[in-house]
C-alpha positions as CSV (number, residue, x, y, z in Angstrom):
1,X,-123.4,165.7,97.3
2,X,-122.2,164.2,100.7
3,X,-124.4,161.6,102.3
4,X,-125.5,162.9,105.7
5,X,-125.0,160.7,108.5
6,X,-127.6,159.5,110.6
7,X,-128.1,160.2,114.1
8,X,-127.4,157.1,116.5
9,X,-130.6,158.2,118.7
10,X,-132.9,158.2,115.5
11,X,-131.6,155.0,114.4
12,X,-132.5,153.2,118.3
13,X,-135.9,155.0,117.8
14,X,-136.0,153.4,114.1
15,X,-135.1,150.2,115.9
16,X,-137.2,150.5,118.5
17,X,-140.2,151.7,116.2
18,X,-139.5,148.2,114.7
19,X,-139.4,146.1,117.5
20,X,-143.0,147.8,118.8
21,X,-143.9,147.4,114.9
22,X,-143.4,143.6,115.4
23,X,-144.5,142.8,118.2
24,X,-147.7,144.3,117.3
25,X,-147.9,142.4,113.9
26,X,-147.5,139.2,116.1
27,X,-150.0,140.1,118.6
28,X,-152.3,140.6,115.6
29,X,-151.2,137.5,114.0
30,X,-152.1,135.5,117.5
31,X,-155.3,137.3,117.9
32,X,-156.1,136.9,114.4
33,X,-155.3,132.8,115.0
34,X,-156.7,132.5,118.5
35,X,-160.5,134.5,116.8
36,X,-160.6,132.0,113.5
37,X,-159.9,129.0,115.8
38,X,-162.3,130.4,118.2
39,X,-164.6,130.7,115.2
40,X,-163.9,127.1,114.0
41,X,-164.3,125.6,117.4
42,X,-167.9,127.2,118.3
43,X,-168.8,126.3,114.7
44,X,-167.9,122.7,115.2
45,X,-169.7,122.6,118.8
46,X,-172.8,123.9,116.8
47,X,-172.8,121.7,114.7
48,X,-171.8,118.6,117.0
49,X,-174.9,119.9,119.5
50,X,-177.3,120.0,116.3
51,X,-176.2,116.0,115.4
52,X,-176.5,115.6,119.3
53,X,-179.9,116.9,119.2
54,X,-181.2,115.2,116.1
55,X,-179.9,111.9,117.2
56,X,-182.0,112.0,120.4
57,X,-185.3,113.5,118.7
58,X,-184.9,110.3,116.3
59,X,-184.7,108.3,119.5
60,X,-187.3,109.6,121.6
61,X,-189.5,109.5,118.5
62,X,-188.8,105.6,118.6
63,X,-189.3,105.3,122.3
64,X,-192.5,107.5,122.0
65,X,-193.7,105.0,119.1
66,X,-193.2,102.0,121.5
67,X,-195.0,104.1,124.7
68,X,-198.0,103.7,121.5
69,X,-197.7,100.2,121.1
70,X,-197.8,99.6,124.8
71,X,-201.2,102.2,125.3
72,X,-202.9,99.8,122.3
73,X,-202.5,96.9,122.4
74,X,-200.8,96.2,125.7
75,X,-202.8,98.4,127.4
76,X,-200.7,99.9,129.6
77,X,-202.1,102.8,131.5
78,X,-199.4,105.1,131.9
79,X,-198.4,104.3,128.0
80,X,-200.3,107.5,127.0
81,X,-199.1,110.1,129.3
82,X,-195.1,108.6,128.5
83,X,-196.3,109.3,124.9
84,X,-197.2,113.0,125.9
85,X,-193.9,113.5,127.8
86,X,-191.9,112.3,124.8
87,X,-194.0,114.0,122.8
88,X,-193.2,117.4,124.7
89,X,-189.5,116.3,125.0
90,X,-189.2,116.0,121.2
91,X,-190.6,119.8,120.9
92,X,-188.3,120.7,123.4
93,X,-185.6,119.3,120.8
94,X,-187.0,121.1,117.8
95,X,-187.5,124.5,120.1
96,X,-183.4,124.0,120.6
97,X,-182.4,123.0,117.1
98,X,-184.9,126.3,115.5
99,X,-182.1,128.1,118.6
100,X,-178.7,126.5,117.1
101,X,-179.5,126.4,113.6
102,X,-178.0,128.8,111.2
103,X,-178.5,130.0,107.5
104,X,-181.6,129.3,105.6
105,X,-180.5,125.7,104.6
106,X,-180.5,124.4,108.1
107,X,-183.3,126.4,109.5
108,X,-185.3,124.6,106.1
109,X,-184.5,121.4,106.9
110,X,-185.0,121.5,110.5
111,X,-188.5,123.0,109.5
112,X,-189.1,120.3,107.5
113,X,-188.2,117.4,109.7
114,X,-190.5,119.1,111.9
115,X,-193.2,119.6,109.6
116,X,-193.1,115.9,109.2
117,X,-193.1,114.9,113.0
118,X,-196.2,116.7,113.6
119,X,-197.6,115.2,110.8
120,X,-196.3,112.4,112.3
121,X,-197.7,112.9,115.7
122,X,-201.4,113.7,114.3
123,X,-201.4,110.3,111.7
124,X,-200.0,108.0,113.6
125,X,-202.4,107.9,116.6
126,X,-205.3,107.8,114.1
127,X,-203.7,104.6,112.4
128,X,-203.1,102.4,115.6
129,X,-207.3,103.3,116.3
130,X,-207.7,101.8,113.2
131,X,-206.1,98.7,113.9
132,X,-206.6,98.4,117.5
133,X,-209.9,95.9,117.3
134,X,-207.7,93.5,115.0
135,X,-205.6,91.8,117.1
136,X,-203.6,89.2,114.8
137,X,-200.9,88.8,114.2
138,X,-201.7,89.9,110.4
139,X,-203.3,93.2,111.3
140,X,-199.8,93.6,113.2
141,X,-197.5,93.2,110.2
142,X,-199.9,95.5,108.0
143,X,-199.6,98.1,110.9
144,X,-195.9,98.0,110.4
145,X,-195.8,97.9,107.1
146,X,-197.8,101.6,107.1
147,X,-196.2,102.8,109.6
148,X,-192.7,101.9,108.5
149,X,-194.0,102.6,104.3
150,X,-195.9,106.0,105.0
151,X,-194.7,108.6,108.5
152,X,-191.6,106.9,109.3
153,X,-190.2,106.6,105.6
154,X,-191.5,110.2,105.1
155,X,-190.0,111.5,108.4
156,X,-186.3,108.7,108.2
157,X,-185.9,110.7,104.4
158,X,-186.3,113.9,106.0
159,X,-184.3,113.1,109.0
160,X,-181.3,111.6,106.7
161,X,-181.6,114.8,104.5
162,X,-181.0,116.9,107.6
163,X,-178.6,114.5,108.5
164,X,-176.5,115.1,105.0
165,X,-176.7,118.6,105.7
166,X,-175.1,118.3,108.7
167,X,-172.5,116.1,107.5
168,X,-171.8,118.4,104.8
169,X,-171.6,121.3,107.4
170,X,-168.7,119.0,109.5
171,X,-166.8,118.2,106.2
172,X,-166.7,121.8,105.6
173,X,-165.7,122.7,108.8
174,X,-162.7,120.5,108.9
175,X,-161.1,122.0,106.1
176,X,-162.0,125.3,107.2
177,X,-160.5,124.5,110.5
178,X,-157.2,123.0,108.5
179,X,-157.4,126.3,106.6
180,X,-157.6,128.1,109.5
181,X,-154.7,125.8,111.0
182,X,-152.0,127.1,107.8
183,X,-153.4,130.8,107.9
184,X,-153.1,131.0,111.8
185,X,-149.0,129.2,111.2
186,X,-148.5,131.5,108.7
187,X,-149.3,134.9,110.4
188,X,-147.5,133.4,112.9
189,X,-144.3,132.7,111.1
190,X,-144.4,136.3,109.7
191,X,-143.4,138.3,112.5
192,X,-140.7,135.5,113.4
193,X,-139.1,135.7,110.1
194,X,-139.2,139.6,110.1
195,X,-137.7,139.5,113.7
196,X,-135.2,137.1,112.4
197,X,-134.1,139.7,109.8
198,X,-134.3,142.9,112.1
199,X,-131.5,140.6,114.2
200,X,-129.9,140.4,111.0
201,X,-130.0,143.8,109.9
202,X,-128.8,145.5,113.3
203,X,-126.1,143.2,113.5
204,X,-124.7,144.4,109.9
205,X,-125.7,148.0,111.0
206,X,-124.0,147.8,114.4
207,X,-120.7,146.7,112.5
208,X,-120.7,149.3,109.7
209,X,-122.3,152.2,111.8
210,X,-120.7,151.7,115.5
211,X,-118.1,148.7,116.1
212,X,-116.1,149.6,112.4
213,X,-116.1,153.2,112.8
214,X,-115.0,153.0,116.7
215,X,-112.3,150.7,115.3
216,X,-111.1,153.4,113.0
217,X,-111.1,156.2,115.5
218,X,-109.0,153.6,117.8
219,X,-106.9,153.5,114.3
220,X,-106.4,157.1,114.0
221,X,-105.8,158.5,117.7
222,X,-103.2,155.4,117.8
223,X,-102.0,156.8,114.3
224,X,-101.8,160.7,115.7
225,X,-100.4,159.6,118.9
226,X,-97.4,158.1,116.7
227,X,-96.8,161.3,115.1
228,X,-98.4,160.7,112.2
229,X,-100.5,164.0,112.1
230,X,-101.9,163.7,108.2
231,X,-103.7,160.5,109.3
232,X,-107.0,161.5,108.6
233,X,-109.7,159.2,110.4
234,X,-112.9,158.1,108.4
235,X,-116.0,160.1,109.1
236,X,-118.4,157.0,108.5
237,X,-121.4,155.4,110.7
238,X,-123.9,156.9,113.2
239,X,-123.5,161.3,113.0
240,X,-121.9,160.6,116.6
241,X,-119.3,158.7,115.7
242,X,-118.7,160.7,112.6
243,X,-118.4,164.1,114.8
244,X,-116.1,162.2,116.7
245,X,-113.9,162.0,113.7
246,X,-114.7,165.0,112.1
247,X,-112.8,166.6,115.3
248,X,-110.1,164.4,115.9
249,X,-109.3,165.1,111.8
250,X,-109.6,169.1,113.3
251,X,-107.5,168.4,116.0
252,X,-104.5,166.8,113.7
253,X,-104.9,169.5,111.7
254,X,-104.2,172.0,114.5
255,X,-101.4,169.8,116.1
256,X,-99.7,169.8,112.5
257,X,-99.9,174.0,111.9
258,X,-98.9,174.4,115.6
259,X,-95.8,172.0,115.0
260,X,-95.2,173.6,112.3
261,X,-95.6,177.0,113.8
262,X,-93.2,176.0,116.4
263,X,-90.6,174.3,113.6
264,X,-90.5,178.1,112.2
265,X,-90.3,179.6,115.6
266,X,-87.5,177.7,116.2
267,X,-85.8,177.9,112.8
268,X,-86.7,181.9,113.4
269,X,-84.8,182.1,116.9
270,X,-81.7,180.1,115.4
271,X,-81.5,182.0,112.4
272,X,-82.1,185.5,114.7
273,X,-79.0,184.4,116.7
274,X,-76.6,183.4,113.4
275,X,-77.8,186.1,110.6
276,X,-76.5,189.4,112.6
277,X,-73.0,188.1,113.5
278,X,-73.0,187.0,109.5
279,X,-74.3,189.8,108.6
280,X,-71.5,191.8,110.3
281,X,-68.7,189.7,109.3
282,X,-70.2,190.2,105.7
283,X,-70.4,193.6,105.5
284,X,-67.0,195.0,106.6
285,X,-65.8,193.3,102.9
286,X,-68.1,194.6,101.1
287,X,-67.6,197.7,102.0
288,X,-63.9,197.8,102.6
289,X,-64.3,195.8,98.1
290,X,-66.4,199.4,97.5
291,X,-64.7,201.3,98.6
292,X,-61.7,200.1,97.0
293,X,-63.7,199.3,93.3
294,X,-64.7,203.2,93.6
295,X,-60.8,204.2,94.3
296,X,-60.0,202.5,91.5
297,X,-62.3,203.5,88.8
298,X,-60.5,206.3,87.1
299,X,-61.3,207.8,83.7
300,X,-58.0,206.6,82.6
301,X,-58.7,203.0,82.8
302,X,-60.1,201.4,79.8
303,X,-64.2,201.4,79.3
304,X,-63.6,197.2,79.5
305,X,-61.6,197.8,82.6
306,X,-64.1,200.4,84.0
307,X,-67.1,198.4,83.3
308,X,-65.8,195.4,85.2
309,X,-65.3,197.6,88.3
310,X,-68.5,199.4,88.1
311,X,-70.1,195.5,88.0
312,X,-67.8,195.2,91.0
313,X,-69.8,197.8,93.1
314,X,-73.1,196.9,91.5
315,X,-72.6,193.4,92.9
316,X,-71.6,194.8,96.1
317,X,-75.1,196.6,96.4
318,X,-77.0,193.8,95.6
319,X,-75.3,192.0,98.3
320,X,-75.8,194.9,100.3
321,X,-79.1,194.7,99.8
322,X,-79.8,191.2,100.2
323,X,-78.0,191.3,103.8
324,X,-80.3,194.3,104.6
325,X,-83.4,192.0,103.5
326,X,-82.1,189.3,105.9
327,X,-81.6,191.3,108.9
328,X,-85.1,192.9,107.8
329,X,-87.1,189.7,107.4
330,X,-86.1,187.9,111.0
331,X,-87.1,191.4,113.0
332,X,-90.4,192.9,112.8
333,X,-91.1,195.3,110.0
334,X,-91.9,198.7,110.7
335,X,-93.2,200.7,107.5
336,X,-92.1,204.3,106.6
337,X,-94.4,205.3,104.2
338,X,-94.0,208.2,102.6
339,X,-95.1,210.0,98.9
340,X,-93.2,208.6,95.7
341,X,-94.7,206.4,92.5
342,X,-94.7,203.5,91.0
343,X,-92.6,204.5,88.1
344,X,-89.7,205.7,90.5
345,X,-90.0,202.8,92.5
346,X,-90.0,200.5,89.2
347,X,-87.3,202.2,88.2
348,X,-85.1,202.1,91.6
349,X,-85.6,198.1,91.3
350,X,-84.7,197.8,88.0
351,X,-81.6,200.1,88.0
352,X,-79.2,197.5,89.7
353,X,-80.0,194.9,87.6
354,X,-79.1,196.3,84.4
355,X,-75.7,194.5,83.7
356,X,-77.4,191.3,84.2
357,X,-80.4,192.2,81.8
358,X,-77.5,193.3,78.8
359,X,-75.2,190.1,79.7
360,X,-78.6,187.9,79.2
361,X,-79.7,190.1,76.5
362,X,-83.6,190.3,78.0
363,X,-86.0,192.9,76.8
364,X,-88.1,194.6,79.4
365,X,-91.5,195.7,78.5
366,X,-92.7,198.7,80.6
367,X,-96.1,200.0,80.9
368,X,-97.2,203.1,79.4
369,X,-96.7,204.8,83.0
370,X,-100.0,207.3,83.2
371,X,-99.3,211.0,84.8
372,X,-100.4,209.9,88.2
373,X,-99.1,206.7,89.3
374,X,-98.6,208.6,93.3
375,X,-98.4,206.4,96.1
376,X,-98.0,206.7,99.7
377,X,-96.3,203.3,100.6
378,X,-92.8,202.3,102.3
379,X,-90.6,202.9,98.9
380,X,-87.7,201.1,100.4
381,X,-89.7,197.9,101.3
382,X,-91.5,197.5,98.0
383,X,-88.2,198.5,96.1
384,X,-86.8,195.5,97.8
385,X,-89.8,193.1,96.8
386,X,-90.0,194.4,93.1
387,X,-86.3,194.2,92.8
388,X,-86.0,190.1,94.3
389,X,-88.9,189.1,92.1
390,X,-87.4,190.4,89.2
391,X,-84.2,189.0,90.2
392,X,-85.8,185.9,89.8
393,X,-87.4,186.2,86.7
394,X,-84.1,187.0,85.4
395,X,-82.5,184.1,86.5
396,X,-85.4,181.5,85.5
397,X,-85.4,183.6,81.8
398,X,-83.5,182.2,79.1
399,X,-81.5,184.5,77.0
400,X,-83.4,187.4,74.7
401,X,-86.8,186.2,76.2
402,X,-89.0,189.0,77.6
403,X,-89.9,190.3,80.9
404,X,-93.2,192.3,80.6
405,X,-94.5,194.8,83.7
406,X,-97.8,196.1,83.4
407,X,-100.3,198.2,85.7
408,X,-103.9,198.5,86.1
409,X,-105.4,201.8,88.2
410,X,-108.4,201.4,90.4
411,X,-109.7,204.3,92.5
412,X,-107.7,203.2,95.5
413,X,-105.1,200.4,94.7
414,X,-103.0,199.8,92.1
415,X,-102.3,196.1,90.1
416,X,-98.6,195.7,88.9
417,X,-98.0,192.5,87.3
418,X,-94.6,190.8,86.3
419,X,-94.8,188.8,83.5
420,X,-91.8,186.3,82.7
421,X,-91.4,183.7,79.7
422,X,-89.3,181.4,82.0
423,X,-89.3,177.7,83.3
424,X,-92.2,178.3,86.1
425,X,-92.2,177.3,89.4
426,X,-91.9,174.0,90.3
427,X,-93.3,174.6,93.7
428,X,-96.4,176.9,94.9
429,X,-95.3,179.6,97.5
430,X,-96.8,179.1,100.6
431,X,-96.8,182.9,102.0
432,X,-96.7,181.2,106.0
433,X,-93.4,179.4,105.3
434,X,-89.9,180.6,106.7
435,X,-88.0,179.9,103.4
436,X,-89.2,178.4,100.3
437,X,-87.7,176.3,98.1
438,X,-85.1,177.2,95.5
439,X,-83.4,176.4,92.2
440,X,-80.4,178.6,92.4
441,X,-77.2,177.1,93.5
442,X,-76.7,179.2,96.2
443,X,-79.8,180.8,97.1
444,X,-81.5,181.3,100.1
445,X,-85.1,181.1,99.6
446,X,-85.8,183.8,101.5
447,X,-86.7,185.9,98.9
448,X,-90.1,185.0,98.3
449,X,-91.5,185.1,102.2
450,X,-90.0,188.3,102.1
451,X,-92.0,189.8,99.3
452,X,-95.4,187.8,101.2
453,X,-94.3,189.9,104.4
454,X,-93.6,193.4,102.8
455,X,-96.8,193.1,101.0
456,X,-99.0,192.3,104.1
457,X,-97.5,194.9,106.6
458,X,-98.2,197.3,103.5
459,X,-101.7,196.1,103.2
460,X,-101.3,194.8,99.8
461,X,-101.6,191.1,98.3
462,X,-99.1,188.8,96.6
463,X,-100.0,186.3,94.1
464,X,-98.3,183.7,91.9
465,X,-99.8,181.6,88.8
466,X,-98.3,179.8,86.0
467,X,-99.3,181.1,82.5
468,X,-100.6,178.8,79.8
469,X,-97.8,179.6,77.4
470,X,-94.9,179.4,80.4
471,X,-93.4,181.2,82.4
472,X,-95.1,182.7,85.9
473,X,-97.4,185.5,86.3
474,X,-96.8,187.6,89.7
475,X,-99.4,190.3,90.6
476,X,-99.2,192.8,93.1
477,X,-102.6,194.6,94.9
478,X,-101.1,198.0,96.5
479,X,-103.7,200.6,97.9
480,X,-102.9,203.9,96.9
481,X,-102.3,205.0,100.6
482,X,-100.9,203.0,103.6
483,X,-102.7,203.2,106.3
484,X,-101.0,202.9,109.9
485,X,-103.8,202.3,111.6
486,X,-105.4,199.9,110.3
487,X,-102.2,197.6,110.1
């Protein structure tokens, strides 16, 4: 089964299908990159805003401790209302972390270190009141020492758990941001690589499917323009290209049976011009070498004597004939048909040739004629045909082989076949030539184109074929009644 070519306009849209394709998968891929380092970056500024924010609650809950110190024992007036603003800045810390936090583990801690500052905030007031009438430097150190073993150890464990957390969080985040870094390279690298091997692939495809075949129909009109009309172009690449030289192949092809149309013209109109003045200077002999052979052959001459001169006159005929077939195959035949049979015009063939089926001792096998073998054909014409093909088969016979001629009736055509045991043909007859080959040493070739024109201006069919055990097989198709009109 032949591959069908493709069409060069769906193979741009292919192409162009693929470019879109790509272009799309990179836009993906850069959307894809640009979201998950979006991602990555807010993540990081979380988490960077949640350290931020820890760090300053720790330090305004120090500052706010020392705003304490200074309300009891330095008494310092505005001491306690610093305390309260740091006290409402630190909420406003833990308001923003509850804000930024995300996922139970963070929102837990940050509860917790909460938890433990209002806890914080509640104690640690209580403890300084405690203290505040002890002044020394001893009641000092133990206020430090609670306050550094009991809320700030509680709330520093706390803080450095969130703190962990956090840390944790960050580590995480810079591999994910790496990871994200390789994944975003990658799906960037994709489209590049496929882009790189569409280039690829068009150039290969624009070499086999366009520039190569383009080269070869250069190759073939140059080849054609030579003269060289069985150069037959490639029909390869795009269907374009190969419709280009599906016709140029067409167009050779007509060139080649007009040149040869005109060879045969020409060879026609030389022969037209030569075979009538040979044909004239021909037949004043033969008839003048008749006419003398029938003077001659008188009963008193010996029957060896006799027999030579009647083969005299039967040559004569034959040559007779063959002149007539000449002059009859260079002008237009014009059947006149009229009602005979096969068997008489089998016979009227075959009666010429009978010397030269005794002297090559062949045996002729007729067919069992049946009681209506009526045609209404040209007799003259098909005499003619029968008569040169059988000529042949004589000639291409060895001696005491056997010529068979059978017949097969239809309702309106009749099949006569002629059935030799010779050499074959070395050549199959081509039923447009002029002349066709020959083996004789002085034959014409004319013989066979001929029998092809006789049997088409008499609506019948010639046909040759070698037969497995030698020799040829020629069949003849005759309708039973020529028709005028129809030729």
């Amino acid at each position: 089964m032949l591959r069908k070519n493709k069409s060069l306009k769906d193979l741009l849209l292919i192409h162009e299908l693929a470019f879109i394709l790509l272009i799309i998968l990179a836009a993906t891929a850069g959307a894809i990159g640009i979201h998950l380092w979006e991602k990555s970056s807010q993540e990081a500024s979380r988490i960077s805003l949640l350290v931020v924010e820890v760090q300053q609650t720790r330090g305004d809950l120090y500052r706010q401790m020392k705003e304490l110190f200074d309300a009891y024992f330095l008494d310092d007036a505005t001491a306690r209302k610093e305390y309260s603003d740091f006290t409402i800045s630190i909420e406003k810390h833990f308001d923003q972390l509850q804000t930024i936090t995300v996922g139970e583990a963070e929102k837990s801690a940050i509860n917790e270190l909460h938890a433990s500052y209002k806890k914080f905030v509640v104690e640690t007031p209580a403890l300084f009141e405690q203290y505040q009438s002890l002044s020394n430097d001893k009641t000092k150190h133990a206020l430090n020492t609670d306050i550094e073993t009991g809320l700030f150890k509680r709330f520093e464990d706390i803080l450095a758990h969130t703190e962990k957390l956090l840390n944790q969080k960050q580590a995480q985040l810079n591999k994910q941001l790496v990871e994200t870094k390789r994944t975003a390279t990658i799906l960037l690298i994709i489209p590049l690589i496929l882009a790189v091997l569409l280039l690829i692939f068009s150039r290969i495809f624009l070499k086999r499917a366009i520039v190569k075949p383009i080269r070869d129909v250069l190759k073939a009109t140059a080849e054609i323009s030579a003269g060289n009309l069985t150069y037959k172009a490639p029909e390869e690449g795009v269907a374009e290209l190969a419709s280009v030289s599906q016709a140029i192949n067409e167009m050779a092809e007509k060139l080649a049976s007009s040149q040869e149309a005109l060879v045969r013209t020409e060879k026609q109109a030389a022969q037209g011009l030569l075979v009538p003045m040979l044909a004239h200077n021909i037949r004043n002999p033969l008839a003048s070498i008749r006419a003398t052979a029938q003077v001659m052959d008188d009963p008193e001459y010996d029957t060896e004597t006799r027999l030579s001169l009647r083969g005299i006159i039967d040559t004569v005929d034959r040559l007779e004939r063959w002149t007539g077939a000449l002059l009859a195959y260079l002008l237009p035949l014009k059947p006149q048909p009229e009602n005979t049979s096969l068997q008489e015009i089998v016979s009227g063939a075959l009666a010429p040739l009978q010397q030269k089926i005794r002297e090559r001792s062949i045996e002729f096998i007729l067919p069992n004629w049946p009681k209506a073998t009526a045609i209404y054909t040209d007799q003259h014409l098909l005499e003619q045909v029968i008569y040169n093909l059988l000529l042949n088969a004589i000639d291409a016979s060895s001696k005491n082989s056997t010529i068979e001629i059978t017949l097969k009736v239809a309702p309106t055509k009749y099949t006569l076949s002629l059935l030799d045991q010779g050499c074959g043909m070395p050549f199959t007859p081509d039923p447009s030539a002029m002349s066709a080959p020959t083996t004789k040493r002085f034959g014409t070739g004319i013989g066979i184109p001929f029998a092809f024109k006789v049997c088409d201006v008499l609506a019948g069919e010639l046909k040759f074929e070698a037969r497995h055990e030698g020799g040829t097989a020629i069949t003849i198709l005759l309708p039973k009644t020529l028709n005028l009109s129809v030729n």
